[in-house]
C-alpha positions as CSV (number, residue, x, y, z in Angstrom):
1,X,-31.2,10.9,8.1
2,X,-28.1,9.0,8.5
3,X,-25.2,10.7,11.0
4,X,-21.6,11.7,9.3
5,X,-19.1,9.0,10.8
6,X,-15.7,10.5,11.7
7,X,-13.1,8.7,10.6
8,X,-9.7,9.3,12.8
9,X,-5.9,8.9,11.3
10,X,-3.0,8.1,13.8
11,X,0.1,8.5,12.6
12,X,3.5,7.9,14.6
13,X,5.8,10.3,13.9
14,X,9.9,10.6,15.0
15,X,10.8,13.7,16.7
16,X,12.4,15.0,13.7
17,X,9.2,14.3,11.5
18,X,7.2,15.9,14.0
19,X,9.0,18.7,14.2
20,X,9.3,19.7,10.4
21,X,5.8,18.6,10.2
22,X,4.8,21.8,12.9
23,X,6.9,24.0,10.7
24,X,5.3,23.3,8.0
25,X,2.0,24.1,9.3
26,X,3.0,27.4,10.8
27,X,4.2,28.4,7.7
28,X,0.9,27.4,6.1
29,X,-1.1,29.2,8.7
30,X,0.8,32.1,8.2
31,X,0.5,32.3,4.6
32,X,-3.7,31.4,4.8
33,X,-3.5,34.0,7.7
34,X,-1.7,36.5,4.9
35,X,-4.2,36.4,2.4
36,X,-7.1,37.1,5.1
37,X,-8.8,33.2,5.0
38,X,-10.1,31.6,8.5
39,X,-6.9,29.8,10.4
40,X,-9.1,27.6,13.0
41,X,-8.7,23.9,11.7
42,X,-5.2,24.9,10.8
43,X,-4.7,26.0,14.4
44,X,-6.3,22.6,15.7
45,X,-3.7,20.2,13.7
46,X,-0.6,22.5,14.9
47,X,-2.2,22.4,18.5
48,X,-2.6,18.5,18.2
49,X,0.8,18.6,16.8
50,X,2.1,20.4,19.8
51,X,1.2,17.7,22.5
């Protein structure tokens, strides 16, 4: 009946945040990815991460 409205977050991040931020997530994906769960909106933050 009604459409789901998206609601978008920007944050601004320094280098340094950014970075340990794309760590982070690697390491995450990697232990999801470990215990055989689906990766693909993991992989879409650390490729939005990567721009």
């Amino acid at each position: 009946m009604f459409g789901k409205k998206k609601n978008k977050v920007r944050l601004e991040l320094t280098h340094e945040e950014k970075r340990y931020l794309f760590q982070i997530m690697v390491w995450f994906r990697n232990k999801v990815l470990s215990e055989g769960g689906p990766t693909e909106d993991i992989d879409g933050v650390i490729l939005k991460l990567a721009r």
